[in-house]
C-alpha positions in Angstrom: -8.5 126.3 137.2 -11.8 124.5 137.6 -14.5 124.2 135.2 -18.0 123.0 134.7 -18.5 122.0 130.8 -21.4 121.6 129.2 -21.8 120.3 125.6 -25.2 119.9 123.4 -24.8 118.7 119.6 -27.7 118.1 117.8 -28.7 117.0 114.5 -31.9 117.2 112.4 -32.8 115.1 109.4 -34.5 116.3 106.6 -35.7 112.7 106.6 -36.1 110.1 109.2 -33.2 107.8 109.4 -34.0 104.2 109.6 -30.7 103.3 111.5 -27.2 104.4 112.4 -23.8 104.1 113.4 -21.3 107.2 114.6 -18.0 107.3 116.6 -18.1 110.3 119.1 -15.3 112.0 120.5 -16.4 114.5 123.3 -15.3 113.7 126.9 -11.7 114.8 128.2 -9.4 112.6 129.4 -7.0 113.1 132.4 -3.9 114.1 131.2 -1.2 113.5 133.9 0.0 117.0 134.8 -1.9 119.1 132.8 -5.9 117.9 133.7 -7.9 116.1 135.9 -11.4 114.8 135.1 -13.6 115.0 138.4 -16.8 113.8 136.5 -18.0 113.2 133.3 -21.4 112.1 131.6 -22.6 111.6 127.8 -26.2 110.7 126.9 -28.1 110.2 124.0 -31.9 110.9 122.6 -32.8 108.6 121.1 -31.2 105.6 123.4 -28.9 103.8 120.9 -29.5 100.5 120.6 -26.3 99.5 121.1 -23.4 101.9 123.1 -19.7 100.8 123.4 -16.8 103.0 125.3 -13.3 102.5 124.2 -10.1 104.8 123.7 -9.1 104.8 120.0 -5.1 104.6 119.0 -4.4 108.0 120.2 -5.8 107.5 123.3 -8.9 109.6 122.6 -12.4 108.3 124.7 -14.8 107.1 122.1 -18.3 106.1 122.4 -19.8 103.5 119.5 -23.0 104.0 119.3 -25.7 102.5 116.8 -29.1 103.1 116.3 -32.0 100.4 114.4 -35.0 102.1 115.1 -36.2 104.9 112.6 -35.6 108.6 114.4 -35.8 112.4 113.4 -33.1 113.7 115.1 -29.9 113.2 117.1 -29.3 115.4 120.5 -25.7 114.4 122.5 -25.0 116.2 125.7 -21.6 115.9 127.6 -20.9 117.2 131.0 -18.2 117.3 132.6 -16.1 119.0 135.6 -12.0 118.9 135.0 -9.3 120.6 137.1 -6.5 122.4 134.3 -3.4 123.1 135.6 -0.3 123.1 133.2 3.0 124.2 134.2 4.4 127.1 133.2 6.9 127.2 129.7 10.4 127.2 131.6 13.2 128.2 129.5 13.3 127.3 126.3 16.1 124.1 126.2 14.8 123.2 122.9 17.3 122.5 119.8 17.4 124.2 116.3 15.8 122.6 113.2 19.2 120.5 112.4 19.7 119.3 116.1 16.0 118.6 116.4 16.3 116.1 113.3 19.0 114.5 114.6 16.9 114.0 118.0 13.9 112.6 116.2 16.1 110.6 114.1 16.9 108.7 117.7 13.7 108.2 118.8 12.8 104.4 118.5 9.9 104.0 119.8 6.0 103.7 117.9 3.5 104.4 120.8 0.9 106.3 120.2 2.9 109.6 121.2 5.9 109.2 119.0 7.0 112.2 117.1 7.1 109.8 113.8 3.2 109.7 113.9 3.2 113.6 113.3 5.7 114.4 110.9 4.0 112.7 107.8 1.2 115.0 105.9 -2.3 113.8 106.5 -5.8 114.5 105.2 -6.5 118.0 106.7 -2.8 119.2 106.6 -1.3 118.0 103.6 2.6 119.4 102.8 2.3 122.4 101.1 5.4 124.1 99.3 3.4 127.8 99.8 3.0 126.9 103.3 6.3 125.4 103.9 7.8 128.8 101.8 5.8 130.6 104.4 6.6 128.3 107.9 10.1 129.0 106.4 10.5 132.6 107.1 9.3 131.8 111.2 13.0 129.5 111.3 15.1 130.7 114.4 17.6 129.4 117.1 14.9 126.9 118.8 11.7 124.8 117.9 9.8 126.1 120.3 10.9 129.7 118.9 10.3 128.8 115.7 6.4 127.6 116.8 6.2 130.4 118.3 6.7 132.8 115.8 4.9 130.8 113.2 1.9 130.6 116.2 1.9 134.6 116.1 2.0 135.0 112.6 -0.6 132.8 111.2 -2.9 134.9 114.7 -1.6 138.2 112.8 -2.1 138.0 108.9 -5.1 135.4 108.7 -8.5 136.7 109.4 -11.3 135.0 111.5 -14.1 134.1 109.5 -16.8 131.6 110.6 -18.7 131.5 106.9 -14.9 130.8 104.3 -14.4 127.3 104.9 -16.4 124.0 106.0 -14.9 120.9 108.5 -13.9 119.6 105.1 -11.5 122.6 104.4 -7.7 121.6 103.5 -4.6 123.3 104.9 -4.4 124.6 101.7 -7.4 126.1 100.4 -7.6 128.1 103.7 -3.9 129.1 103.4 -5.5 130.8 99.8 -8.0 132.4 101.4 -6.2 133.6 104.6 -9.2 133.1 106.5 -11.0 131.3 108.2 -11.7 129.6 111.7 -9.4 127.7 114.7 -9.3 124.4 112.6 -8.0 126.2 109.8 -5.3 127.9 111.5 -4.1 124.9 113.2 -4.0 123.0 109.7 -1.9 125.6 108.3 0.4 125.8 111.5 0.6 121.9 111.4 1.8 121.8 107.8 4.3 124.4 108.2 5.8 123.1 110.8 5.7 119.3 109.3 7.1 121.0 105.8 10.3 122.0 108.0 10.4 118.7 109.7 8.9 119.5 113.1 6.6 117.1 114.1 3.0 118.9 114.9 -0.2 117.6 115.6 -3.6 118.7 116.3 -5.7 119.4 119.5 -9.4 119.7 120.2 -10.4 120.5 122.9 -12.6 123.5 124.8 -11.3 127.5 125.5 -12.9 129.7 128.2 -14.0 132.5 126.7 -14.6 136.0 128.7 -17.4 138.3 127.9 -16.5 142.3 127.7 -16.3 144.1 130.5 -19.4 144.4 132.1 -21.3 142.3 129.9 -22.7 138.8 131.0 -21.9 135.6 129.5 -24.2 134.3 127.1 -25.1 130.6 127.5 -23.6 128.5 124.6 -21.9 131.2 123.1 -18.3 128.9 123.6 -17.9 126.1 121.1 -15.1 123.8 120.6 -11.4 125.2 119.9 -8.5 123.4 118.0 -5.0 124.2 118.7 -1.4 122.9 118.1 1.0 120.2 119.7 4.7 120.8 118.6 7.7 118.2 119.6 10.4 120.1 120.5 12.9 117.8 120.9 14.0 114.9 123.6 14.3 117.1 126.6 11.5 119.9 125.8 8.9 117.5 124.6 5.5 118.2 123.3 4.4 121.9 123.7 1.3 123.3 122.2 0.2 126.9 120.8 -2.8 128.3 119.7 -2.5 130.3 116.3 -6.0 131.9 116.3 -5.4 133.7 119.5 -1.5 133.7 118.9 -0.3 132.2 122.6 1.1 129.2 124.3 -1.8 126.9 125.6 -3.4 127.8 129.2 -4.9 127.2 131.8 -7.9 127.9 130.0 -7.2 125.3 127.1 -9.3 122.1 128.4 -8.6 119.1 126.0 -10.4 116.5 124.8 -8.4 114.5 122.5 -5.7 115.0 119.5 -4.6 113.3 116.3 -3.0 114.0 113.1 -5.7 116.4 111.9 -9.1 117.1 112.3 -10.4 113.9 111.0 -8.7 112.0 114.1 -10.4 113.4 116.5 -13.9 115.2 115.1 -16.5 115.1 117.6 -18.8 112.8 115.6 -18.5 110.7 112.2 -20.7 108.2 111.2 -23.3 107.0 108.3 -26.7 106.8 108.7 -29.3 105.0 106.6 -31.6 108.3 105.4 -32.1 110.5 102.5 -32.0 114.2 102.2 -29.6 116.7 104.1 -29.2 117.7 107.8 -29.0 120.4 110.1 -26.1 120.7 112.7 -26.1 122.8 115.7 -23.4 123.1 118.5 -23.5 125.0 122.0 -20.8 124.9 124.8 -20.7 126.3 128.1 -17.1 126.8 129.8 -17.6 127.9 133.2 -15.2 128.7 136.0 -16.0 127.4 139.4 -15.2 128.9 142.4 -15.1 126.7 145.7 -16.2 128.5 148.8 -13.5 127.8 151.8 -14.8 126.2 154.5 
């Protein structure tokens, strides 16, 4: 699949801020078999006074920016065109919890991709002994199967709900609630599976969304998605799921970085020198292209 993205955040200030530093974490990367990044832009308004692009431990792009001049408000917009093509799940080769363990146990290395970076709990995804108790009850013959499972039933007894938590929601509090939104979801997931010992981290990235039959797409009605990496063992690898919609990742899953949790890889953090509140707002497009044959 081939997509056009387009991203817009933008901030208001209740007051004007007199200066500024964020970290922003928006363009996707290439990703050797999976995505290909044709072209990509990111701008700001204001013009920063300073701008630096790096990739951060994870390998995530990051832009530095800083700002010294007073200003109102803060727009980013990221485009982008990327080519998706993952492979399809072959048959599933992965071991049981206790063979898994053993696997892991082997694995040496500390790059940025090691399974020993996701098995720990972390901020977001903290280990929980409901959640575990509940991860518990998705155990079969396989990781993957066991992902799976858990995948589908966190998609099947939690409800959407954009207005029950906040970007600072834990694990958890959502697991409480059983609601909430696609950050939520993958918390829970990632602290069930790191309460059984499977190594699971967090993806953002972007999802194509299709409009009801008949119905046109409305511009910036996507946003950005979260979902799940899983390591599966030495020969499987890294697989990832998404428990709000309860499926493997697609073709229609474009990434744009991943981390422990949330706070590894949220589009923006900063601190600004201001006083009073501020007003977010987020629009995405995700749309298809289709190249005309010669």
């Amino acid at each position: 699949m081939l997509y056009d993205i387009r991203l817009n955040l933008r901030y208001d200030y209740d007051a004007a801020a007199g200066g500024g530093r964020h970290q922003v974490r928006v363009l996707p990367p290439t990703i050797s078999g999976v995505q290909r990044v044709i072209a990509a832009s990111l701008s700001f308004a204001p013009t920063p006074s300073e701008r630096s692009d790096f990739s951060d431990f994870f390998g995530n792009s990051v832009t530095a920016i800083a700002f010294r001049d007073a200003h109102e408000a803060l727009d980013i917009r990221m485009s982008a065109r990327v080519a998706v093509s993952r492979p399809e799940p072959g048959l599933d080769v992965s071991p049981d919890i206790r063979r898994l363990r053993e696997e892991l146990d082997a694995v040496r290395s500390l790059s940025p991709d090691t399974p020993h970076h996701f098995l720990a709990a972390s901020d977001h995804a903290g280990v929980d002994a409901d959640i575990t108790g509940y991860a518990r009850s998705s155990v079969g013959n396989s990781a993957v199967s066991t992902a799976m499972d858990l995948c589908n039933r966190i998609h099947r007894d939690f409800t959407y709900d954009g207005k029950a938590t906040t970007v600072r929601t834990r694990a958890s509090d959502a697991f409480s609630l059983k609601r909430g939104v696609c950050q939520d979801f993958s918390h829970i997931m990632i602290a069930g599976l790191r309460g059984l010992g499977i190594p699971a981290g967090y993806v953002s990235g972007f999802l194509r969304t299709i409009p009801p039959r008949g119905k046109p797409r409305l511009e910036g009605a996507d946003a950005m998605h979260a979902w799940v990496k899983v390591w599966c063992g030495r020969d499987t690898g890294w697989q990832e799921f998404d428990p709000t919609n309860g499926m493997r990742a697609s073709n229609d899953h474009i990434t744009v970085g991943h981390g422990r949790d949330y706070s590894d890889v949220a589009p923006i953090v900063g601190v600004l020198k201001t006083t009073g509140g501020q007003v977010g707002e987020q629009a995405v497009d995700v749309i298809p292209v289709v190249l005309e044959k010669a």
